[in-house]
C-alpha positions in Angstrom: -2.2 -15.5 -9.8 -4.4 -12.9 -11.0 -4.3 -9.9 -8.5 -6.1 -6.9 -7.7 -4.4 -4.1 -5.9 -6.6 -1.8 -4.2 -4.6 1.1 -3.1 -4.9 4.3 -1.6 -2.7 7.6 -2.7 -2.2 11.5 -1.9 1.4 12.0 -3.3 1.6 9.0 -6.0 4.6 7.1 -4.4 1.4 4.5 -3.2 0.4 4.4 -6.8 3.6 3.7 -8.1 4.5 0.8 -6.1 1.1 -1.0 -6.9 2.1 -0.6 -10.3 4.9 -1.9 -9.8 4.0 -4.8 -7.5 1.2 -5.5 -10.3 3.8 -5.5 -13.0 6.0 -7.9 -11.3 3.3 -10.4 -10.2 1.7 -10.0 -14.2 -0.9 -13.0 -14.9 -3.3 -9.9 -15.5 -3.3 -8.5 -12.2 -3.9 -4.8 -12.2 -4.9 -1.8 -9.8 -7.6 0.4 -8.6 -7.6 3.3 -6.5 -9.7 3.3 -3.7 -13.0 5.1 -4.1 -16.0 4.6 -6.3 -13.3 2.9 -8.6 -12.8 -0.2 -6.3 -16.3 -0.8 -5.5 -17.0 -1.2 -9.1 -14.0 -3.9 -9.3 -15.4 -7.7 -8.9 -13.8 -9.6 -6.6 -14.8 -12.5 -7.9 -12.5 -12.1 -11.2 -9.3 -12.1 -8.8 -7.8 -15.0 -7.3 -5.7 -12.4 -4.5 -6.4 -8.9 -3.7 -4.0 -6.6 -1.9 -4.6 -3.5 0.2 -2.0 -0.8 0.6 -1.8 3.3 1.7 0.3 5.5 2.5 0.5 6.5 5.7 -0.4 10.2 7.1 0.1 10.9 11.0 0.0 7.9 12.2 -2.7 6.6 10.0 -4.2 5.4 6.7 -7.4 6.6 4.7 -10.5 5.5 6.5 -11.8 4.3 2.7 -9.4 1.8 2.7 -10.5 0.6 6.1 -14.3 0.9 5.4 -13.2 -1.6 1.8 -11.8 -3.7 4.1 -14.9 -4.5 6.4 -17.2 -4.4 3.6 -15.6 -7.2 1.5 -14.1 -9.1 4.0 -16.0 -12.0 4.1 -14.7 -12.1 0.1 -10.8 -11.2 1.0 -11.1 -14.2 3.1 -11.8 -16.3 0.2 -8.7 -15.1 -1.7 -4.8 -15.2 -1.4 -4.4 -11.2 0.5 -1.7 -9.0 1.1 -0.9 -5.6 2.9 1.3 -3.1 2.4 1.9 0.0 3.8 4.5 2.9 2.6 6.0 5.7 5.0 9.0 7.4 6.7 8.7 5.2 9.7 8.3 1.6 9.7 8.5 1.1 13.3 4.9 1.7 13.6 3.9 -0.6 10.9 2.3 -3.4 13.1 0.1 -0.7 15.3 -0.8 0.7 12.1 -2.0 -2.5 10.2 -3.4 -3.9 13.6 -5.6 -0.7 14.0 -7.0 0.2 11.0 -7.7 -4.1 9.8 -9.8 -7.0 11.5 -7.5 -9.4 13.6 -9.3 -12.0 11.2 -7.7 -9.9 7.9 -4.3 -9.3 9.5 -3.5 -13.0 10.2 -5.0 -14.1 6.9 -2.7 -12.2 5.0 0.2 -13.9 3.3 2.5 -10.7 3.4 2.4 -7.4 5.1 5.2 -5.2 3.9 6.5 -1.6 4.1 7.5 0.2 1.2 9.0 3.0 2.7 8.5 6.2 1.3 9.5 9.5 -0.2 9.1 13.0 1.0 9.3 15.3 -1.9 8.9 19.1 -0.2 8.0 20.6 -3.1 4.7 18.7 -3.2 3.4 20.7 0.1 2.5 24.2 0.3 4.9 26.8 0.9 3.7 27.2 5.1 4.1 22.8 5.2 7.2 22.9 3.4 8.7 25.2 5.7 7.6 22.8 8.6 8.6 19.5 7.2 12.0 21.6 6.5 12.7 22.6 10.4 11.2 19.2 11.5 14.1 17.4 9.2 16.6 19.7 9.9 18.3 19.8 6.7 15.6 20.8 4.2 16.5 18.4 1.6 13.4 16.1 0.2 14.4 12.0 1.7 14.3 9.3 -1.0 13.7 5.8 1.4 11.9 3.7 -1.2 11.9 -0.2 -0.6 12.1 -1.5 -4.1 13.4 -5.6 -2.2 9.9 -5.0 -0.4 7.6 -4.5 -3.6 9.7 -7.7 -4.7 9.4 -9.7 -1.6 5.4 -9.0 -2.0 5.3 -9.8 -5.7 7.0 -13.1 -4.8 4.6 -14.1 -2.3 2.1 -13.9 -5.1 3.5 -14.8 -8.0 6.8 -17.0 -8.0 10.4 -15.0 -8.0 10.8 -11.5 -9.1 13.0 -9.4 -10.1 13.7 -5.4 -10.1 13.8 -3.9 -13.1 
């Protein structure tokens, strides 16, 4: 089914995996980031939509949330999806619950975490030093999810596979 996937990104990995998600669930489904870019999208030409963000001390991008409220009465129309993409998927639920309506969270089909990359060199020098002590090792962490961004796809398109 033809799927929009709105999406919101500071490092890219978010962007990546709605690429990726749209590529695997094809039927001209593409992506937008969130912003003046996903207001202009119309609903209408979408038979699903799916929200995802990364996920930044305990939260996700309040544009994402405001989308959310604004076309909701439209994302209850249409076959919806969530994903999230982090470090730490034990907070996943509290996450979702918090920044979607109860009505959105138990319409969607699939809620899915991604996991996550943390590539130190991204952050500045005073952050990377942080995130350094805080892991204790130094060494970027690589904990991407690729049989999630499948499991999503599925939901919404049939079987898919990794490529």
């Amino acid at each position: 089914m033809r799927t929009l996937i709105v999406y919101a990104s500071k490092r890219g990995y978010v962007q990546e995996c709605a690429q990726k998600l749209a590529e695997l669930i094809g039927d001209g489904s593409g992506i937008t980031k969130i912003g003046n870019e996903a207001n202009k999208k119309n609903l209408a030409d979408y038979q699903a939509v799916i929200m995802g963000a990364s996920v930044h001390m305990g939260r996700v991008p309040g544009a994402l949330h405001r989308f959310g409220v604004k076309h909701q009465a439209q994302l209850m129309e249409k076959a919806f999806g969530l994903f999230l993409c982090g470090l730490d998927s034990s907070s996943q639920d509290t996450i979702l619950n918090s920044t979607f309506s109860p009505a959105l969270n138990s319409h969607a089909m699939g809620r899915q975490w991604f996991g996550g990359r943390l590539i130190l060199e991204q952050y500045n020098p005073i952050i990377r030093k942080m995130l350094g002590k805080i892991m204790g090792n130094g060494q970027d962490v690589y904990a991407e999810r690729p049989e999630a961004i499948a499991a999503l796809a599925q939901l919404f398109s049939g079987p898919a596979t990794i490529g």
